[in-house]
VOGU-3710 file (C-alpha; in Angstrom, 3 decimals, decimal comma):
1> xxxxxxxxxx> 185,693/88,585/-60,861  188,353/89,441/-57,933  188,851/87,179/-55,295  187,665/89,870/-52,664  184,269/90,444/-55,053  184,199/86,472/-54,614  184,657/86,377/-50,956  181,985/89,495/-50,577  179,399/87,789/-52,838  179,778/84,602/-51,298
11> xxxxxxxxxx> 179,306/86,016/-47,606  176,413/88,416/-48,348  174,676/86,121/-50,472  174,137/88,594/-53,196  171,521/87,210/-55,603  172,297/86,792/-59,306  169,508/88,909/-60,571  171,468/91,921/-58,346  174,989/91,230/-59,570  174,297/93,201/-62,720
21> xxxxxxxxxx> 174,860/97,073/-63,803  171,011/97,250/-64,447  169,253/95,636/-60,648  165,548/95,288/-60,618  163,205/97,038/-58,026  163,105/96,114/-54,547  160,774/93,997/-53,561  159,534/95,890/-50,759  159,322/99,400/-50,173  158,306/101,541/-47,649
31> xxxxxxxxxx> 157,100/105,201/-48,155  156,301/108,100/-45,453  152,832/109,345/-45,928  153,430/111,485/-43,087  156,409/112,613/-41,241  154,533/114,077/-38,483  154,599/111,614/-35,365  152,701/112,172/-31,823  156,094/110,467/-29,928  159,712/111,990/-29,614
41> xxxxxxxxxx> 161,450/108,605/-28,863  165,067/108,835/-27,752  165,997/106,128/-30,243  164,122/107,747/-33,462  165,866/109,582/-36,274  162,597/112,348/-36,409  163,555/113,803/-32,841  167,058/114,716/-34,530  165,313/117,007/-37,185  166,315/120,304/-36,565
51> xxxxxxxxxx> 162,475/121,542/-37,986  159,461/119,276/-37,715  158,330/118,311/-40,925  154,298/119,493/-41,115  152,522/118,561/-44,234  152,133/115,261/-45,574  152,856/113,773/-48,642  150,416/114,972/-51,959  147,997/111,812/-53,088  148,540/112,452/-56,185
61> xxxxxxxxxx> 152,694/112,154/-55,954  151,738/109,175/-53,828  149,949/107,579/-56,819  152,058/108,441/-59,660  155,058/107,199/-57,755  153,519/103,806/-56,454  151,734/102,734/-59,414  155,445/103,156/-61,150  156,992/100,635/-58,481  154,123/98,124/-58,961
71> xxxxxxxxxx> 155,130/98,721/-62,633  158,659/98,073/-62,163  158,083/94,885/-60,171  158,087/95,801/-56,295  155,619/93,899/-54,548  155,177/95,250/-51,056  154,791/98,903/-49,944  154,503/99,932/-46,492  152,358/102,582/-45,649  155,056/104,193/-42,918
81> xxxxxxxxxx> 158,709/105,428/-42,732  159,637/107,700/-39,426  156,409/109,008/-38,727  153,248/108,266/-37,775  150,688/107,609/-40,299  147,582/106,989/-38,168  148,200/110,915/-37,587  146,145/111,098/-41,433  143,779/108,359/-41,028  141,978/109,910/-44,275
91> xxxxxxxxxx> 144,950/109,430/-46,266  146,044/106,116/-44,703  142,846/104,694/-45,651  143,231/106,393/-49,486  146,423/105,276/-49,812  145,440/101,602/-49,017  142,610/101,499/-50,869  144,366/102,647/-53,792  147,386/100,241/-53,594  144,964/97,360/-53,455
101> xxxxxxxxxx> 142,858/99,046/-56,275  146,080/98,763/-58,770  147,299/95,275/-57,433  149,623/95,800/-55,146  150,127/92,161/-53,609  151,066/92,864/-49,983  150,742/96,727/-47,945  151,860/96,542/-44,574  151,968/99,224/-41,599  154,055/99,941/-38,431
111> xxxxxxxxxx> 152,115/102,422/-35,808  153,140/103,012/-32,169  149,918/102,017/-31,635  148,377/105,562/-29,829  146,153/106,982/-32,255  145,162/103,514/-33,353  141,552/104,026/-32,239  138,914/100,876/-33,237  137,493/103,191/-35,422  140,743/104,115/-37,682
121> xxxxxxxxxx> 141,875/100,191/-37,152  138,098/99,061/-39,193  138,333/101,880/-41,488  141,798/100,594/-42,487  141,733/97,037/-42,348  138,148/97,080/-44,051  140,440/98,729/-47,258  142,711/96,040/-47,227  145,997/96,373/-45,206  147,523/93,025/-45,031
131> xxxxxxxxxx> 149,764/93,084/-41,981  149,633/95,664/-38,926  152,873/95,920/-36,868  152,647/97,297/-33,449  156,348/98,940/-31,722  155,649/99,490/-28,350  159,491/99,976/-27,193  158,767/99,656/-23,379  157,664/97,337/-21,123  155,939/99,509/-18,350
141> xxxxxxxxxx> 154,465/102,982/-18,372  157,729/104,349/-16,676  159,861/103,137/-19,745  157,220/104,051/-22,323  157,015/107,752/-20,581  160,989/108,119/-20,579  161,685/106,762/-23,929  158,944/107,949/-26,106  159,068/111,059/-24,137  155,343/111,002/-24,173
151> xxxxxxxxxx> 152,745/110,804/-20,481  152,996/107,450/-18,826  149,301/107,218/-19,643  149,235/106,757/-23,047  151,189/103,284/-22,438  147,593/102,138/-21,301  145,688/103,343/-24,098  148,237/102,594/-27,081  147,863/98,429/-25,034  143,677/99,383/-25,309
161> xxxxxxxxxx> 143,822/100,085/-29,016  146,284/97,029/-29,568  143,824/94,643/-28,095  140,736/96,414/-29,500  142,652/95,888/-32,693  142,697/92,220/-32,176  139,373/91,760/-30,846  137,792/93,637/-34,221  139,802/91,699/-36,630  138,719/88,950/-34,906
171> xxxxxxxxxx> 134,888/89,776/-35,060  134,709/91,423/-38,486  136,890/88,389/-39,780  139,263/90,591/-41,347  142,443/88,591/-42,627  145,122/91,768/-41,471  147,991/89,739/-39,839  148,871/91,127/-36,554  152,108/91,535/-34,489  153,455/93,618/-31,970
181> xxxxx> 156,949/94,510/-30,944  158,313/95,809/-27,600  161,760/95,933/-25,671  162,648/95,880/-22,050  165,754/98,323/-21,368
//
């Protein structure tokens, strides 16, 4: 091995196990179920898309494809990319159930929070999602309405379904880890 390879390995702590011609899976993988997001936030990759993606991915691609990464060893899949998934709640919940159906140890979700009715929130956390991330990238309804490009008002009801979220894990005793993310420009 060079000396730069050395000096590279040693400061990015490159694993054994991925040092090799042949690296196993990831460990955790996230996949878009939908590209389709409610927001147009400054700071996202989707508002550079020249066309708006409008269909969702197929179930069935969804399936084949996941049940081959729990095969080849990953062990976490989240159920988001760029866009929104709580935009298909019916596939959200499918795709949940199913990844808990086959094994998968750990499925995990980021949602800005707005269509995250109480509703959609039981529905998915009843099928198993083990840790729901909220990004709420503004601290006020001024920031949330310039950088999400969105109205000011849904700041309030994307905090509503963030609390309601907590309060019906809490009283259904659902074991979904919750967390929430936000930034003050």
């Amino acid at each position: 091995m060079s000396d730069i390879t050395q000096r590279i390995d040693s400061i990015t702590k490159i694993p054994v196990d991925r040092l090799k011609t042949i690296i196993p899976a990831p460990r955790s993988v996230k996949i878009e179920l939908s590209p389709r997001c409610n927001f147009r936030c400054g700071f996202c990759s989707l508002s550079a898309r020249v066309t708006q993606p409008k269909k969702d991915m197929d179930f069935d691609l969804f399936k084949r494809i996941t049940k081959e990464m729990l095969d080849a060893g990953v062990e976490e899949i989240g159920v988001f990319y760029i866009g929104e998934s709580t935009i298909n709640p019916d596939l959200l919940e499918a795709a949940i159930l199913y990844l808990k159906e086959i094994g998968m140890p750990y499925v995990f979700l980021t949602s800005n929070g707005s269509l995250a009715k109480p509703e959609i929130v039981d529905r998915i956390m009843a099928a198993g999602l083990d840790s729901l991330k909220w990004s709420v990238n503004a601290c006020d309804e001024a920031q949330f309405a310039t950088i999400m490009a969105v109205s000011p008002k849904m700041f309030r009801n994307t905090i509503k379904n963030i609390q309601d979220a907590f309060k019906l894990r809490n009283e259904k005793g659902y074991k979904t880890k919750l967390s929430a993310s936000s930034i003050e420009y």
